[in-house]
C-alpha positions in Angstrom: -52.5 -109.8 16.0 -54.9 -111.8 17.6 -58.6 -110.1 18.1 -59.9 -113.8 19.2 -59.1 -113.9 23.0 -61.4 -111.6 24.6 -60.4 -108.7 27.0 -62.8 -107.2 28.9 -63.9 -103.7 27.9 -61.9 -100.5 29.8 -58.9 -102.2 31.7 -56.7 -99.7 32.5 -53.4 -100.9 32.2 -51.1 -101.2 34.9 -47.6 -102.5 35.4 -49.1 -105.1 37.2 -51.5 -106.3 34.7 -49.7 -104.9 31.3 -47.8 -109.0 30.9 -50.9 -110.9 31.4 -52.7 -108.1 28.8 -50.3 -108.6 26.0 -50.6 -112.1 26.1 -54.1 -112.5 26.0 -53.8 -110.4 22.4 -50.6 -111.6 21.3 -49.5 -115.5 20.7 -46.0 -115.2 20.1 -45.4 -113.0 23.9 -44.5 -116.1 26.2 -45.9 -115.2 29.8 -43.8 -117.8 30.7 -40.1 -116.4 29.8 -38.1 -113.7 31.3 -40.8 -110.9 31.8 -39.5 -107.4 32.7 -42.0 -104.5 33.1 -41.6 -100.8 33.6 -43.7 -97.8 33.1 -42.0 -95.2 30.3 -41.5 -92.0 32.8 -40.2 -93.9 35.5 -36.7 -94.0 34.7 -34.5 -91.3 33.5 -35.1 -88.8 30.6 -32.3 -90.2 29.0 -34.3 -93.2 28.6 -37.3 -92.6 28.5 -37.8 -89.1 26.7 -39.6 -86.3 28.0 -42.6 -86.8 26.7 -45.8 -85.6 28.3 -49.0 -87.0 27.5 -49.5 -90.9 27.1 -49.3 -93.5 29.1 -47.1 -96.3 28.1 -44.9 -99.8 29.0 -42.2 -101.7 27.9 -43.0 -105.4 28.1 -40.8 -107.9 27.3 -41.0 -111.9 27.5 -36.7 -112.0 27.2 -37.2 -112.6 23.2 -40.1 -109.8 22.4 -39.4 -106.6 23.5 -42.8 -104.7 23.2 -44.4 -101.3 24.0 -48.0 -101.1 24.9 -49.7 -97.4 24.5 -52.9 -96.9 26.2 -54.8 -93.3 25.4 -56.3 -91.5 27.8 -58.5 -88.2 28.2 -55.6 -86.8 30.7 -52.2 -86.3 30.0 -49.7 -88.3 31.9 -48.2 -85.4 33.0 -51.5 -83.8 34.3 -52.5 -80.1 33.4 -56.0 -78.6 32.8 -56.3 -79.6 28.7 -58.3 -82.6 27.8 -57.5 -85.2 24.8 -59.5 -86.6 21.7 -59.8 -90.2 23.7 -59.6 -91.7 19.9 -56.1 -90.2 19.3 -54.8 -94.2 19.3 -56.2 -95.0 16.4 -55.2 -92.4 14.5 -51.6 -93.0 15.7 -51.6 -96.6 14.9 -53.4 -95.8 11.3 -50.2 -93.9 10.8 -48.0 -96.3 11.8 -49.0 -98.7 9.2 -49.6 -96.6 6.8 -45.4 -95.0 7.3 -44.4 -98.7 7.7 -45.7 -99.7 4.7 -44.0 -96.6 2.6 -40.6 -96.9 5.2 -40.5 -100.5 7.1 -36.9 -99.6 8.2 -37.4 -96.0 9.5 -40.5 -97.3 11.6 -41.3 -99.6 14.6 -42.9 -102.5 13.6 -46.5 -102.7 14.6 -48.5 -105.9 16.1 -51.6 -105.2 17.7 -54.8 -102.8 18.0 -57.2 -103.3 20.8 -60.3 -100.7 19.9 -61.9 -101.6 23.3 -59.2 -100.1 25.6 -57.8 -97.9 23.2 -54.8 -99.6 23.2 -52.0 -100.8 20.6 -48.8 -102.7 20.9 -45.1 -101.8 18.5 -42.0 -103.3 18.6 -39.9 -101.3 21.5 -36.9 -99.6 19.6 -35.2 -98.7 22.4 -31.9 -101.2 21.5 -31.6 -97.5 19.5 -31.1 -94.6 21.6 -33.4 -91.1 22.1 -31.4 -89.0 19.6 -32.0 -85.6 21.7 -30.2 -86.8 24.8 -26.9 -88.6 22.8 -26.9 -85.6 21.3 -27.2 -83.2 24.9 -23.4 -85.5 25.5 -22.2 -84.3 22.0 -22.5 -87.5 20.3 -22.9 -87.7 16.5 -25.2 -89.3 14.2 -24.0 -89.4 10.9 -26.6 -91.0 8.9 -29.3 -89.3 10.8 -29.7 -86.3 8.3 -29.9 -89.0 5.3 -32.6 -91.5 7.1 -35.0 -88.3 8.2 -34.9 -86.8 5.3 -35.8 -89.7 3.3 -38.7 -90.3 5.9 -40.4 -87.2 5.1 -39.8 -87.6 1.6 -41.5 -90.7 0.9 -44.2 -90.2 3.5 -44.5 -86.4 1.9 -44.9 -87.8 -1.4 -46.8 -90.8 -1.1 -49.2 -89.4 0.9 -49.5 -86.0 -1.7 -52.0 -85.3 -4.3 -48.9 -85.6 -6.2 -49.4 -88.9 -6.5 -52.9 -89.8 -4.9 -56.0 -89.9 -7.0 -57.6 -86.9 -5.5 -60.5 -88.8 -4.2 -58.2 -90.9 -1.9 -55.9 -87.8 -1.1 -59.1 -86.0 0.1 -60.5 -89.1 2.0 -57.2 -89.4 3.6 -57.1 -85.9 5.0 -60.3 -86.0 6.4 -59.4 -89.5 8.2 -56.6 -87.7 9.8 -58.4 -84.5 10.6 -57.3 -84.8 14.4 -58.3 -81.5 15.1 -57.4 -81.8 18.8 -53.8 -82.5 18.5 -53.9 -80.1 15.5 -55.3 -77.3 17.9 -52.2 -78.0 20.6 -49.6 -77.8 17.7 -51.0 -75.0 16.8 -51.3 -72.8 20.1 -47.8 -73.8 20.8 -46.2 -73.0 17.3 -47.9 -69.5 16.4 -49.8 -68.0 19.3 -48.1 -68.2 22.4 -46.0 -65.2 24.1 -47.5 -63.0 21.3 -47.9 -60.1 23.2 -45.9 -58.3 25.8 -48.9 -59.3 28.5 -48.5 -63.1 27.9 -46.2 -65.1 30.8 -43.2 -66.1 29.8 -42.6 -69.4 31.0 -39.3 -70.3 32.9 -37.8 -66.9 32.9 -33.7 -66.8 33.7 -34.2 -63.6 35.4 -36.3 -60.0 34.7 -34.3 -59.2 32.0 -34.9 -62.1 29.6 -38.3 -61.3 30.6 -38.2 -58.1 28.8 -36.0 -59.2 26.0 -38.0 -62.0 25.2 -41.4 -60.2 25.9 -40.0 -57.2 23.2 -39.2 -59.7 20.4 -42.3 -62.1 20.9 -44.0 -58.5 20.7 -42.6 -56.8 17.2 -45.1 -56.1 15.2 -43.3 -57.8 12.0 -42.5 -61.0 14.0 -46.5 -61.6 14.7 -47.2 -60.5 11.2 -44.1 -63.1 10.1 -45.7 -65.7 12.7 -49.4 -65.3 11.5 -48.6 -66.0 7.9 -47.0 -69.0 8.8 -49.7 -70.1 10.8 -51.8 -69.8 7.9 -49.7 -71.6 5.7 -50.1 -74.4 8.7 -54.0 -74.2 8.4 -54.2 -74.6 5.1 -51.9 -76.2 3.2 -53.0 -80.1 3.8 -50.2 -81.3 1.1 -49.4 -84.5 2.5 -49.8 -86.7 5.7 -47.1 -84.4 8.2 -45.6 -86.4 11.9 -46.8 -83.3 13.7 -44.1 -83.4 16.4 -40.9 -84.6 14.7 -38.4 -83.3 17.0 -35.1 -85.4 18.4 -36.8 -87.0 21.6 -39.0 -89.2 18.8 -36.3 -90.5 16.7 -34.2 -93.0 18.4 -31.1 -93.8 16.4 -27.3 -95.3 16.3 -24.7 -94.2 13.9 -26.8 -97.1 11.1 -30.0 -96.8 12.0 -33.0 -94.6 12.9 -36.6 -95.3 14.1 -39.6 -92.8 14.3 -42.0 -92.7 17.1 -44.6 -91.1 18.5 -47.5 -90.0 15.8 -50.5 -89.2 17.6 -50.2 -85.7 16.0 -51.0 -86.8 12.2 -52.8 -84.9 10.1 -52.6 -83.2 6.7 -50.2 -80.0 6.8 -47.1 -78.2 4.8 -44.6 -80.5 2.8 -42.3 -78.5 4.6 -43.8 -78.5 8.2 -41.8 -81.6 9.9 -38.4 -80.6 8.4 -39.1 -77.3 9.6 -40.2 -78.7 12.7 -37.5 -81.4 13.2 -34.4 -79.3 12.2 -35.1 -76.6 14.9 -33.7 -79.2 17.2 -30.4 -78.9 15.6 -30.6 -74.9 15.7 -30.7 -75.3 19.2 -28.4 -77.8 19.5 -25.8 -75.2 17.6 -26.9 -72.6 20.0 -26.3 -74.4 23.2 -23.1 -76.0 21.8 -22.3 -72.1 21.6 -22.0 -71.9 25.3 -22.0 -74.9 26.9 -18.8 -76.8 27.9 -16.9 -78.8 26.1 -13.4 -80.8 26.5 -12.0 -78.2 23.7 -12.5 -75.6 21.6 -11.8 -77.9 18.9 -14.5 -80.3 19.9 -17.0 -77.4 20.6 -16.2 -76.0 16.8 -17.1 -79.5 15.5 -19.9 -80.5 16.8 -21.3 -76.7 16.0 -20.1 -78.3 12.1 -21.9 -81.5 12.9 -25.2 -79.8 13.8 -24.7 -77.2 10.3 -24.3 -80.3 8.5 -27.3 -82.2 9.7 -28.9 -79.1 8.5 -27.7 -79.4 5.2 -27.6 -82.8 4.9 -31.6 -82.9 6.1 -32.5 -80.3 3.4 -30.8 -82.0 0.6 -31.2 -85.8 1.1 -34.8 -84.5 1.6 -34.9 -82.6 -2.1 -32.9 -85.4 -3.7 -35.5 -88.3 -2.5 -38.7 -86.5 -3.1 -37.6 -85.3 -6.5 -36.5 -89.1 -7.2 -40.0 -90.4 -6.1 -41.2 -87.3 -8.4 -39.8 -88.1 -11.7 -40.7 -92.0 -11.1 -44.2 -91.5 -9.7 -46.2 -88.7 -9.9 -49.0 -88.4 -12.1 -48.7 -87.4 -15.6 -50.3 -84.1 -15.3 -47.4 -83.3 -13.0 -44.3 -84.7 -13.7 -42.9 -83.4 -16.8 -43.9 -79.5 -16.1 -40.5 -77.6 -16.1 -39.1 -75.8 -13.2 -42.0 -77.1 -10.5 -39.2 -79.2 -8.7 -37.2 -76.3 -8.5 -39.8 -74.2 -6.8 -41.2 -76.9 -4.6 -37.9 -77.3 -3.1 -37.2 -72.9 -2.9 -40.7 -73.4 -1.1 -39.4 -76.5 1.3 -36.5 -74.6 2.1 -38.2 -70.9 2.9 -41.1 -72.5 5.0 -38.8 -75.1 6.7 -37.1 -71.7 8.1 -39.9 -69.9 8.9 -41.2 -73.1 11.0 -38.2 -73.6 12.6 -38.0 -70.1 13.9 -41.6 -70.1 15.4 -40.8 -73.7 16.6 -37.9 -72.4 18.4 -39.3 -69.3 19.9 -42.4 -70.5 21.0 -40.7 -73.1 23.2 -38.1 -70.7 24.3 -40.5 -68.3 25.9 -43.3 -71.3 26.7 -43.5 -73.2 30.0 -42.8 -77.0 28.9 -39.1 -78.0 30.2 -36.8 -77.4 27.0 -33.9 -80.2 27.5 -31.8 -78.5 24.8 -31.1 -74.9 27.2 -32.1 -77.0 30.3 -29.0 -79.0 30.4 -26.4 -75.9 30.4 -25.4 -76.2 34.1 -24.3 -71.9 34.1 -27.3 -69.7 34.1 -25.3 -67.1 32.5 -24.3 -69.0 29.3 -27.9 -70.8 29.7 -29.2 -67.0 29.2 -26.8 -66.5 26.5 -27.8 -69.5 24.3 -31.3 -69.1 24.6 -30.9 -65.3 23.8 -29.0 -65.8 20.9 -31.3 -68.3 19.9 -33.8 -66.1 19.9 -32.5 -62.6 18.3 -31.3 -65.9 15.2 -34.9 -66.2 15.6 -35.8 -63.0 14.8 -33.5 -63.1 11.9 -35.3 -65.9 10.5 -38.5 -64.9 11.1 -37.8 -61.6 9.0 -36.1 -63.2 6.2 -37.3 -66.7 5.5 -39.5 -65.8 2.6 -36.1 -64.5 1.0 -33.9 -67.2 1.0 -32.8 -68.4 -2.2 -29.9 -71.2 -0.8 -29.4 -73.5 2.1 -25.8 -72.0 2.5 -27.6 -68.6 2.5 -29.2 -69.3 5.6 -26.2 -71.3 7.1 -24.0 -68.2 6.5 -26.8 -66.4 8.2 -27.0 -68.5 11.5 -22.6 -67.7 11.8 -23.2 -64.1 10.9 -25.7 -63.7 14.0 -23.8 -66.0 16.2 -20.7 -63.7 15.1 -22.1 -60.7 16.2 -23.9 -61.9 19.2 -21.3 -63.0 20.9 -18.7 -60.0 19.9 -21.5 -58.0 21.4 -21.4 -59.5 24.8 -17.7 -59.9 25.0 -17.8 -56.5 24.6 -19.9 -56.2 27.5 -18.0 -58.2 30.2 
């Protein structure tokens, strides 16, 4: 970083101007070499996510390969909300602080500019978005492995587990990020809550009503409301906030996580919860979209129960290493309190994945995981099985006492969803 060549005060960045910008804050970035610019949102989904809100570049000199991140008050997308302008600093305190616990799981970071709200990372995108390999049935075996030893050692290293309190509570209130906390939690717990609410993106009247009816059982907004609660107040350790598959890039060795602006102090269970409804969805869509064979469809439906699985555990088995090495005395030798925290990671991760799910379902933002079924009517039938499995979850997640439990359970519901519209044709 170099915070001795001045800037002026408020640029906005521009593909125009974004080269001559990283140079004048970064030595290394040769103005000189082979400079390519583009704009993240101009090129496809595929590789450039589907992201909403920020405004950001790939700059690269032909040996650097850079992005640049400027916030601003409006999304990049547009819409009527308006965001905490300091949001950039908070992202980019994250970032060190991750890459400090995880350097390989996390882009490296080279630059903050407080004037224009701006910071620079390495650009991962050598990697690919995991969300859209994963829309073509490709398979990442190491992915369940590398996330869940990201939340792990973020989870516990930012816990009062192992924090002096004083520093556990200063760090909470440093990522307070109410504003980003607020959007989380609008789209997670209270949208599509009662049968007046739009549904966004409706297949036709009758998901309308379906979707309306579940959103609108009185036990599902009971089930949704305590989790919501559990969300507001249980700051345990320094969460992503919006770990889904469009912010991990990844190959079959590696995996990088991006996109942190939503930090703040939440569940230990939250982003697993949060990051393994992507794979529910994934199983649902497999379901009914097309594949070469049935062989190849029954597989990948394996591959996505196994990231599942392999999530959960990997996640157990590095938080309880980092555990028994580091916690603080008062902690670490009490019998059985590894045993319940991970019965407690397990429940909530269910119960967050099931609100996750139906609250984008039934909301308005584009859902690339249903979106990409070309048939309306198997589109309709994976979203509506995805949400009666929802329902299912949401009842029961407080009552699950394995991981194969609730993998049995996702079959049994698929089993009987789909025996119920074949019986229908």
């Amino acid at each position: 970083m170099n915070d001795t060549k001045g800037v002026s005060a408020l640029i906005i960045l521009t593909k125009e101007n974004v080269a001559e910008y990283v140079h004048s804050r970064l030595d290394f970035f040769n103005i000189q070499g082979k400079i390519q610019v583009s704009a993240v949102g101009e090129g496809s989904t595929e590789e450039d996510g589907d992201g909403f809100i920020n405004f950001v570049f790939r700059v690269s000199d032909g040996e650097h390969h850079l992005i640049v991140k400027q916030s601003t008050v409006q999304a990049r997308s547009g819409g009527s909300f308006q965001l905490d302008i300091n949001r950039y600093k908070l992202e980019y305190d994250s970032l060190l602080l991750r890459r400090a616990i995880v350097p390989d799981l996390v882009p490296a970071v080279y630059d903050l500019d407080t004037e224009n709200r701006v910071f620079i990372t390495e650009d991962v995108s050598y990697l690919k978005i995991s969300r859209f390999q994963l829309l073509k049935g490709v398979q990442f075996p190491l992915l369940g492995e590398h996330i869940g030893r990201y939340m792990a050692a973020n989870n516990f290293y930012t816990s009062e587990y192992y924090l002096e309190s004083k520093v556990f509570r200063d760090l909470s209130v440093h990522f307070m990020n109410a504003t980003m906390r607020e959007i989380m939690d609008v789209g997670m717990f209270l949208n599509s809550t009662t049968p007046e609410d739009t549904v966004g993106r409706p297949l036709d009247p009758d998901f309308i009503t379906f979707s309306r009816r579940v959103c609108a059982d009185p036990a599902i907004i009971v089930s949704r409301q305590r989790l919501r609660h559990l969300f507001m107040t249980k700051g345990e350790c320094l969460i992503h906030g919006d770990l889904h598959t469009s912010n991990i890039f990844a190959s079959d060795t590696e995996a990088k996580v991006i996109d942190m602006e939503y930090t703040f102090c939440g569940p230990f269970s939250y982003d697993m919860g949060y990051f393994l409804q992507n794979f529910l969805t994934q199983y649902a869509a497999a379901t009914f979209r097309p594949f070469d064979s049935e062989n190849d469809r029954e597989a990948y439906k394996a591959y996505c129960l196994f990231i599942i699985k392999d999530t959960y555990e990997s996640f157990c088995k590095y938080f309880c290493h980092y555990f028994r090495r580091y916690a603080k005395p008062e902690y670490r030798d009490v019998p059985g309190l590894l045993d319940d925290f991970c019965l407690t990671s397990l429940r909530e991760f269910i119960g967050f994945s099931a609100s996750a799910m139906l609250g984008r379902i039934v909301g308005v933002i584009p859902f690339p995981d249903y979106d990409d079924i070309a048939d309306p009517v198997q589109r309709h039938n994976a979203m509506c099985y995805s949400i009666v499995l929802n329902h299912q979850m949401l009842l029961h997640w407080d009552s699950y006492r394995s991981i194969d439990e609730f993998l049995d359970d996702i079959r049994s519901v698929e089993k009987i969803y789909v025996s119920n519209i074949k019986a229908l044709d």
